[in-house]
Gaussian input, Z-matrix of N, CA and C with variables (Angstrom, degrees):
# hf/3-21g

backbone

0 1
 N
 C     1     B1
 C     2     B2     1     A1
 N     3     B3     2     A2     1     D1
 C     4     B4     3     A3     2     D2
 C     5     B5     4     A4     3     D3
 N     6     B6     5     A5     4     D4
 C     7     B7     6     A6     5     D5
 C     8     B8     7     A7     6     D6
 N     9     B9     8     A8     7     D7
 C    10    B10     9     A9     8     D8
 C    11    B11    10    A10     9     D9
 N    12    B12    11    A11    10    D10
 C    13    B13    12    A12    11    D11
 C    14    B14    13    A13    12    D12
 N    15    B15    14    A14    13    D13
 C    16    B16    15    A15    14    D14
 C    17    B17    16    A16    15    D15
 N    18    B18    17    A17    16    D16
 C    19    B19    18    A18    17    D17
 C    20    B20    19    A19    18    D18
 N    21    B21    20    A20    19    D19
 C    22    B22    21    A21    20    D20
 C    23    B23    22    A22    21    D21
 N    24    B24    23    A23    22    D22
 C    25    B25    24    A24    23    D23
 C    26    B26    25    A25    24    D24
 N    27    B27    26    A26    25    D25
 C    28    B28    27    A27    26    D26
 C    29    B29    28    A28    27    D27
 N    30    B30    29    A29    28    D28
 C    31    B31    30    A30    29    D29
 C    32    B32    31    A31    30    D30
 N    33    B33    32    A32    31    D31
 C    34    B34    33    A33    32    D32
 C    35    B35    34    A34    33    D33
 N    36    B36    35    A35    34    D34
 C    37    B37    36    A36    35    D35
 C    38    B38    37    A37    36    D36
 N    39    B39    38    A38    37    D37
 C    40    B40    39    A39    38    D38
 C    41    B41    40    A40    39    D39
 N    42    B42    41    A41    40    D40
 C    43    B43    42    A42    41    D41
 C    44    B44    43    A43    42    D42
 N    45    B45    44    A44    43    D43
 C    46    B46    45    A45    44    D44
 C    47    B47    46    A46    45    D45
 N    48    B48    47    A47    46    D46
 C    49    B49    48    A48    47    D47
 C    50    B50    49    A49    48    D48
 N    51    B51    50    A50    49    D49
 C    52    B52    51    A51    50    D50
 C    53    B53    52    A52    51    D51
 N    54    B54    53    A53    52    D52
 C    55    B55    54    A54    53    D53
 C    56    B56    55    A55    54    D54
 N    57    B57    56    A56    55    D55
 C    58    B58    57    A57    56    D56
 C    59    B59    58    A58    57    D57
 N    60    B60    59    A59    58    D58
 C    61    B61    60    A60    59    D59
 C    62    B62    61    A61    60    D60
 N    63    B63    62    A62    61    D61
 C    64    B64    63    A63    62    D62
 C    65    B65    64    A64    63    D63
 N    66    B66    65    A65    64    D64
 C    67    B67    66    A66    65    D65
 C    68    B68    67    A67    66    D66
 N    69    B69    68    A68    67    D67
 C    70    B70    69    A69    68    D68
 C    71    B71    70    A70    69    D69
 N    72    B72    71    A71    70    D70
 C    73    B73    72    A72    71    D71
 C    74    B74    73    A73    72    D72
 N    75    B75    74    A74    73    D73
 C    76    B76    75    A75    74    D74
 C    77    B77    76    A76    75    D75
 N    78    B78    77    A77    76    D76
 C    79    B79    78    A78    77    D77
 C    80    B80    79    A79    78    D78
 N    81    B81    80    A80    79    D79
 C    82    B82    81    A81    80    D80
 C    83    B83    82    A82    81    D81
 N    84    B84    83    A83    82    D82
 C    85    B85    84    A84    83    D83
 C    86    B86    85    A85    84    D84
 N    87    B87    86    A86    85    D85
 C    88    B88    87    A87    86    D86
 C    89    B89    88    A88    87    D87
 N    90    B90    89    A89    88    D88
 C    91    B91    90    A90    89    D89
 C    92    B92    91    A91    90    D90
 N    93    B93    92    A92    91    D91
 C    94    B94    93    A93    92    D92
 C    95    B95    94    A94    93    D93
 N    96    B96    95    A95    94    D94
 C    97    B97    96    A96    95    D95
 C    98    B98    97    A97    96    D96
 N    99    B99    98    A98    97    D97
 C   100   B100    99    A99    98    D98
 C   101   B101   100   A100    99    D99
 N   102   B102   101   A101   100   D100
 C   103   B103   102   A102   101   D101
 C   104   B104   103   A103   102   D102
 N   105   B105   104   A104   103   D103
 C   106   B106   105   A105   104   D104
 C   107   B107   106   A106   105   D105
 N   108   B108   107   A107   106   D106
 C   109   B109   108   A108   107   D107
 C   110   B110   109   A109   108   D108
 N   111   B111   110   A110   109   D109
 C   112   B112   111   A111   110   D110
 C   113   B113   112   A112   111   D111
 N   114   B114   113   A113   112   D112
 C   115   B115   114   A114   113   D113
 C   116   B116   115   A115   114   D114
 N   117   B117   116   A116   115   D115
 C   118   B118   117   A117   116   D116
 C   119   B119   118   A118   117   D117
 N   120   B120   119   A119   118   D118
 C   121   B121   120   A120   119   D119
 C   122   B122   121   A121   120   D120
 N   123   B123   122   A122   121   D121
 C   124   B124   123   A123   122   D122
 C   125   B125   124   A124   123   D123
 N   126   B126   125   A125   124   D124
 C   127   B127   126   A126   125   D125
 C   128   B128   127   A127   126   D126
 N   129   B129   128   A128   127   D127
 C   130   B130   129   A129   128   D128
 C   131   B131   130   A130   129   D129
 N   132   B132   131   A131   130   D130
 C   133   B133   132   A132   131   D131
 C   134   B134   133   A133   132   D132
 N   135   B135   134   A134   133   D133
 C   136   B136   135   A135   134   D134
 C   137   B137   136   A136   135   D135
 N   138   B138   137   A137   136   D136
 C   139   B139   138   A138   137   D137
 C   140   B140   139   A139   138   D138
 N   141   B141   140   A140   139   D139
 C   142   B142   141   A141   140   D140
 C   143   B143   142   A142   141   D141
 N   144   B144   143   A143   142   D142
 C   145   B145   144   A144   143   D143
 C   146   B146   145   A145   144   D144
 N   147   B147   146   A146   145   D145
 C   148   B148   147   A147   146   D146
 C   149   B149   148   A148   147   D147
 N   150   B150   149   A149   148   D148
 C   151   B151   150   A150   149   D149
 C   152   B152   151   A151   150   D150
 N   153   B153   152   A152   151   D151
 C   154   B154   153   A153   152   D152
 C   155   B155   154   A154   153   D153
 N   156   B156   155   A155   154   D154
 C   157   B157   156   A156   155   D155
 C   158   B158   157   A157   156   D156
 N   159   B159   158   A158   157   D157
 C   160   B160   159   A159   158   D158
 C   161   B161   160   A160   159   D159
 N   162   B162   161   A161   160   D160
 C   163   B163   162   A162   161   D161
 C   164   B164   163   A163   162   D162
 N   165   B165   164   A164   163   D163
 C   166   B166   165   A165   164   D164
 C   167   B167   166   A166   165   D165
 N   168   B168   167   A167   166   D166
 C   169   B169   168   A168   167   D167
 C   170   B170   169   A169   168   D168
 N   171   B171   170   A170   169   D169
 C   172   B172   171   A171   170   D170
 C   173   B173   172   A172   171   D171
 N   174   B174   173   A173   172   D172
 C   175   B175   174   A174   173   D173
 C   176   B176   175   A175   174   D174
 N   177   B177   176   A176   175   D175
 C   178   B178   177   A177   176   D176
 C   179   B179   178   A178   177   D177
 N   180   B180   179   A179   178   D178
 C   181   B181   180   A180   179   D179
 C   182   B182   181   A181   180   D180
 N   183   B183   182   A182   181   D181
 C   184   B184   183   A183   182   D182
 C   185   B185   184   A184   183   D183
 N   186   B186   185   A185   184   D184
 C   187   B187   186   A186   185   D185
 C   188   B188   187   A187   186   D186
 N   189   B189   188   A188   187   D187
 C   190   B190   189   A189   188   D188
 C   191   B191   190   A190   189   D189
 N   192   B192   191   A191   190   D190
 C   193   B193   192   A192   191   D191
 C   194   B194   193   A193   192   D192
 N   195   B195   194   A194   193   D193
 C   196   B196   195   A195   194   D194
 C   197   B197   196   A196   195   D195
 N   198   B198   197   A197   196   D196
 C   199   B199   198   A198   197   D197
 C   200   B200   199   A199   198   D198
 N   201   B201   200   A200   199   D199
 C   202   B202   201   A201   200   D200
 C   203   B203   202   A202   201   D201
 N   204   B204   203   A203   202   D202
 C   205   B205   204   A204   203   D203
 C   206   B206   205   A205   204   D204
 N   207   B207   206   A206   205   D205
 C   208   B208   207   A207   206   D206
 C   209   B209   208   A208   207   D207
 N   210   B210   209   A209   208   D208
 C   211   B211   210   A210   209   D209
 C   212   B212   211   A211   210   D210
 N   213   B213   212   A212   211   D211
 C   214   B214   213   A213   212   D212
 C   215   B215   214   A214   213   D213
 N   216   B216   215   A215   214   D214
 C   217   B217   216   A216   215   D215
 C   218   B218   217   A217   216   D216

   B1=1.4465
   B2=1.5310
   B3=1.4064
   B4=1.5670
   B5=2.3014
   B6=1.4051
   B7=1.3868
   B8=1.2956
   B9=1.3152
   B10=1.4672
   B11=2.3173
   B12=1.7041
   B13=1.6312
   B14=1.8782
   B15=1.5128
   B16=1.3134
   B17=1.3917
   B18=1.5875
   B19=1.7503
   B20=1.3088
   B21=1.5342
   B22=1.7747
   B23=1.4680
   B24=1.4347
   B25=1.2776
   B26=1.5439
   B27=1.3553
   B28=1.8423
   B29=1.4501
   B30=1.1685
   B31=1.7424
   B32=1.5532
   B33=1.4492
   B34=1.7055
   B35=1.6641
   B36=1.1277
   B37=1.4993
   B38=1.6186
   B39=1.0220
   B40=2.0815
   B41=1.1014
   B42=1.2547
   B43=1.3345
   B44=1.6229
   B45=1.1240
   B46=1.7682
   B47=1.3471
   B48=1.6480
   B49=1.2625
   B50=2.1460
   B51=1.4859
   B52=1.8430
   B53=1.4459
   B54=1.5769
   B55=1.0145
   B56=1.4531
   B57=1.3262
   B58=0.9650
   B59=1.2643
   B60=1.5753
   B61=1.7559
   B62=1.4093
   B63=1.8304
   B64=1.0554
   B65=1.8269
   B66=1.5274
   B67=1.6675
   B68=1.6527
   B69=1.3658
   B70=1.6464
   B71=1.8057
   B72=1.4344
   B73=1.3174
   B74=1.5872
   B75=1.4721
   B76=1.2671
   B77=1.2739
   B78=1.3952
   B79=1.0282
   B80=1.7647
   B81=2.0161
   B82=2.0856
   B83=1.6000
   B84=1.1953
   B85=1.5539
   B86=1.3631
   B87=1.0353
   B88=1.7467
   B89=2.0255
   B90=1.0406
   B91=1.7688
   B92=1.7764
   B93=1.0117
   B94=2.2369
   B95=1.2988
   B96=1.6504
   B97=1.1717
   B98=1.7220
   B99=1.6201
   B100=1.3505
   B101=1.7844
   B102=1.3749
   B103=1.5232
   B104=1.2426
   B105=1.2989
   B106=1.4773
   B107=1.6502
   B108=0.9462
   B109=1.9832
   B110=1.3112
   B111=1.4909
   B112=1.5101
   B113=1.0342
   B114=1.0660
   B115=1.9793
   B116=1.0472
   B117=1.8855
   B118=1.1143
   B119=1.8155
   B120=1.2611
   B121=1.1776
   B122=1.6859
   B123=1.9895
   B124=1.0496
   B125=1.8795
   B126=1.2086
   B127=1.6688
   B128=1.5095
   B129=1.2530
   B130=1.8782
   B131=1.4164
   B132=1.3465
   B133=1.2751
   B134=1.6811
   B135=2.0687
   B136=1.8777
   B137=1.3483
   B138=1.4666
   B139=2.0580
   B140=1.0986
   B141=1.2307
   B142=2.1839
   B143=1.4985
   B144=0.9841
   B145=1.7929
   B146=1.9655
   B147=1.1151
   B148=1.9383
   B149=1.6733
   B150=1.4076
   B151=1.3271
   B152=1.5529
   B153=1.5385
   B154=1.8081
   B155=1.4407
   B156=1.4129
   B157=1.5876
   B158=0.9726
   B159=1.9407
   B160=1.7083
   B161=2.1073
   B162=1.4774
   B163=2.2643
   B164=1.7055
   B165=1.5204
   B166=1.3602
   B167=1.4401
   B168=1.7178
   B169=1.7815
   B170=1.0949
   B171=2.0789
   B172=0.9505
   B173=1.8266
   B174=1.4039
   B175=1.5669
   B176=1.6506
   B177=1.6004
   B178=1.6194
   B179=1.3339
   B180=1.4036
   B181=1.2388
   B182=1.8542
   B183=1.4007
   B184=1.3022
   B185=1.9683
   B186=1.2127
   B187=1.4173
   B188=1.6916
   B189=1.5669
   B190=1.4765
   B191=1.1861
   B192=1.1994
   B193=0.8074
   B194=1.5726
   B195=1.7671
   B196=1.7254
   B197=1.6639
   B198=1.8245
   B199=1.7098
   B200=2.3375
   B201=1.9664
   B202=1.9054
   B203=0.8302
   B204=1.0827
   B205=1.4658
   B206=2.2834
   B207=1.2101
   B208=1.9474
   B209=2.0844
   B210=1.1684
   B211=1.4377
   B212=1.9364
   B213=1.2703
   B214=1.6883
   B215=1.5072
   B216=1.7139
   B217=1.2085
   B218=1.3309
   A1=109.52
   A2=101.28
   A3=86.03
   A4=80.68
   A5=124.48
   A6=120.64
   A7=115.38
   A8=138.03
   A9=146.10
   A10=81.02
   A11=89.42
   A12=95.17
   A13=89.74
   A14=116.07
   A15=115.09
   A16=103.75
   A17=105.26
   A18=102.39
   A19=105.66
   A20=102.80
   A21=103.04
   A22=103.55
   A23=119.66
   A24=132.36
   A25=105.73
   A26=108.99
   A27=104.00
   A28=118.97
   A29=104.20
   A30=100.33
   A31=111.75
   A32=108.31
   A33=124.46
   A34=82.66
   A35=112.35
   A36=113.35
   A37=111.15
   A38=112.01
   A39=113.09
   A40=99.70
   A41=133.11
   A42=126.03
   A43=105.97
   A44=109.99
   A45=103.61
   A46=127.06
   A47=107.80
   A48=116.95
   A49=103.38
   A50=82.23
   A51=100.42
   A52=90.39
   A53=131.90
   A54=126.39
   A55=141.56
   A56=108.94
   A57=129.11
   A58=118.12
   A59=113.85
   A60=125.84
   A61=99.63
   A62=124.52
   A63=129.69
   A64=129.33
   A65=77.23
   A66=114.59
   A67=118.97
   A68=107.67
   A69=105.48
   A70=92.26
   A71=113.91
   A72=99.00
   A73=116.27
   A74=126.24
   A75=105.40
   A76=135.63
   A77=136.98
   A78=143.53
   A79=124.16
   A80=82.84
   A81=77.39
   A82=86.22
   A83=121.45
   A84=121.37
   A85=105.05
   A86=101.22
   A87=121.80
   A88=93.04
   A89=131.26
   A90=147.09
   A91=82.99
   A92=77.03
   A93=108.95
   A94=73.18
   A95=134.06
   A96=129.76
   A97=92.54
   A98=125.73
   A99=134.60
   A100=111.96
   A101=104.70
   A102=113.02
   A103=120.80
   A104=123.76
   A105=129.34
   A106=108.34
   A107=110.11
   A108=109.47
   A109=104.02
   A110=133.69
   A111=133.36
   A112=128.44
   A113=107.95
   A114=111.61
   A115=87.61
   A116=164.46
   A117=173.20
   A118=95.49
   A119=94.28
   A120=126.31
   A121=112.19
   A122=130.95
   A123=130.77
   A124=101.28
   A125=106.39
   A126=105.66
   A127=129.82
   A128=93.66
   A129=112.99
   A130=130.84
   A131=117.35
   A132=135.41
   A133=115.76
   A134=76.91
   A135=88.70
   A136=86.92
   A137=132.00
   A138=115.14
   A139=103.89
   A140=120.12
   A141=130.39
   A142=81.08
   A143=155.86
   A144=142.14
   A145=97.79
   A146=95.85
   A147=92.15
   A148=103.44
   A149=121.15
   A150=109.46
   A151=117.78
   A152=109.49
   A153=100.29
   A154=99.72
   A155=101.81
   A156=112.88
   A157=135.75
   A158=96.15
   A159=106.46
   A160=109.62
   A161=87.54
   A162=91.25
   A163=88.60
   A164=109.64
   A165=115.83
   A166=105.19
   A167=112.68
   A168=121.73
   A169=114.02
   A170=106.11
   A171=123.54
   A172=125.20
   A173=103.25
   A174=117.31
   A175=111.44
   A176=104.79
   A177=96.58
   A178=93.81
   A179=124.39
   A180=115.99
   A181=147.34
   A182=71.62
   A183=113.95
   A184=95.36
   A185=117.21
   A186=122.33
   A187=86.95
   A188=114.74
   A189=141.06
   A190=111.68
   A191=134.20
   A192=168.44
   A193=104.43
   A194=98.53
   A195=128.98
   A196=97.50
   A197=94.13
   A198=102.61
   A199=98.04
   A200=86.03
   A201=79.68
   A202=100.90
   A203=176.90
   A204=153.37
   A205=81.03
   A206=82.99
   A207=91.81
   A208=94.04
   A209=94.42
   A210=108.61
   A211=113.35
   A212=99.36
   A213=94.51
   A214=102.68
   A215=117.93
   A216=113.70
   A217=99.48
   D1=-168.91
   D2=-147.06
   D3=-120.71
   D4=142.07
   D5=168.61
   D6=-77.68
   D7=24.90
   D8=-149.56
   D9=-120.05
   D10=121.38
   D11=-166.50
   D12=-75.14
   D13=173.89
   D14=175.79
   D15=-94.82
   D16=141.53
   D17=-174.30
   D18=-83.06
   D19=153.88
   D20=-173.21
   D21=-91.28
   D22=159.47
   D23=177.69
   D24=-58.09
   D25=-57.84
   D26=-169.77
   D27=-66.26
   D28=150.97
   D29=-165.28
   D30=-89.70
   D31=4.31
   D32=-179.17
   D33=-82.72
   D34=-77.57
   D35=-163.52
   D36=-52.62
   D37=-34.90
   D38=178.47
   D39=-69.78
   D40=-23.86
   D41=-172.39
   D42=-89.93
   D43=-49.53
   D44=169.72
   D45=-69.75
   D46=2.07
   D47=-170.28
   D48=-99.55
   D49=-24.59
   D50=-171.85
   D51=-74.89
   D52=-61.08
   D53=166.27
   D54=-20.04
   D55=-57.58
   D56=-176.44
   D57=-63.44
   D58=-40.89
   D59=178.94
   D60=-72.49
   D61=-31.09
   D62=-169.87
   D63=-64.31
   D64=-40.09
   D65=162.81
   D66=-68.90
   D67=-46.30
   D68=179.21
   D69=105.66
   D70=26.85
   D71=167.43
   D72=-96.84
   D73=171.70
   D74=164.15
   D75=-96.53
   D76=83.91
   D77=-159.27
   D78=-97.51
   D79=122.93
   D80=-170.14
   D81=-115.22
   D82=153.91
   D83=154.32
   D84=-104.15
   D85=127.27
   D86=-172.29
   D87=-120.20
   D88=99.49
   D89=172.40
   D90=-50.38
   D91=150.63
   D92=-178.11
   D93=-88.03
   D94=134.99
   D95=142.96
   D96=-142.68
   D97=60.64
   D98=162.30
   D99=-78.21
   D100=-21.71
   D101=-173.07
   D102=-100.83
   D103=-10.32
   D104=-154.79
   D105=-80.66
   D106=-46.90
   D107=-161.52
   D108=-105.00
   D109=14.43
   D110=156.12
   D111=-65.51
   D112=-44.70
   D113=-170.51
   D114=-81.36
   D115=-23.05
   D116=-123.17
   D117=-102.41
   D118=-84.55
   D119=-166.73
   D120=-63.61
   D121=-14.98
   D122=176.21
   D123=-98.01
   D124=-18.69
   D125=-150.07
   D126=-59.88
   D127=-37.93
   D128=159.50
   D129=-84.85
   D130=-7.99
   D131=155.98
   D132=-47.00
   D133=-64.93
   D134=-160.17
   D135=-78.46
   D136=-42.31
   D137=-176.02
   D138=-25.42
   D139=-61.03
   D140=-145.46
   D141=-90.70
   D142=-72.31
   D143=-160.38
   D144=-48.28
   D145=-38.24
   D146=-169.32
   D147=-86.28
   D148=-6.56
   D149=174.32
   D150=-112.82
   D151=155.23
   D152=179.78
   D153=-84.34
   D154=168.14
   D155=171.72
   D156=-27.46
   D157=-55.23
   D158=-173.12
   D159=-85.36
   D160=16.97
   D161=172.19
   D162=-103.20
   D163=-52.54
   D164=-179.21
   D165=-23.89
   D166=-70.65
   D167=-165.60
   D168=-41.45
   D169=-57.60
   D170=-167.75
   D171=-48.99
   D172=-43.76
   D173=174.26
   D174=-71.86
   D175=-14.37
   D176=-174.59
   D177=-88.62
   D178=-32.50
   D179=160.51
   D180=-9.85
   D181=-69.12
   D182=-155.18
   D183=-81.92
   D184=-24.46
   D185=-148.07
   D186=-101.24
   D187=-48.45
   D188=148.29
   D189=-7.29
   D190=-80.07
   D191=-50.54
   D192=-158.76
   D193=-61.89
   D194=-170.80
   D195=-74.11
   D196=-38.63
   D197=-159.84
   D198=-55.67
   D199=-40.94
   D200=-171.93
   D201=-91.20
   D202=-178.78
   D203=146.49
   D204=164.37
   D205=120.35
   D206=-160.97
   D207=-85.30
   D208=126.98
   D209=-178.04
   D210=-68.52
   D211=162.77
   D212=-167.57
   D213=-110.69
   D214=53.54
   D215=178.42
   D216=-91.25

């Protein structure tokens, strides 16, 4: 692989990143990704705890439904 860091999209950060190589510092951009895969991983949990049975059916229904549901090719 190659030691060449990946450049970041925002031009605040490429620019402190150009700097930095410019300077002789060592500069990695490492992306904040502390937030990303939480709300992922709770979201269908808490749906079905906040709904009654008969919303539960209804959406399995409905989801059922889309899954056979014969295409118009």
């Amino acid at each position: 692989m190659t030691d060449k860091p990946k450049r970041p999209r925002d031009a605040n950060q490429l620019a402190h990143m150009i700097a930095g190589i410019a300077t002789g510092d060592d500069v990695k951009h490492e992306p904040d990704t502390s937030g990303q895969r939480k709300g992922g991983l709770k979201g269908g949990k808490a749906k079905a705890q906040s709904l009654t049975p008969e919303q539960r059916s209804e959406a399995a229904q409905v989801a059922a439904a889309a899954r056979w549901k014969k295409s118009d090719d």
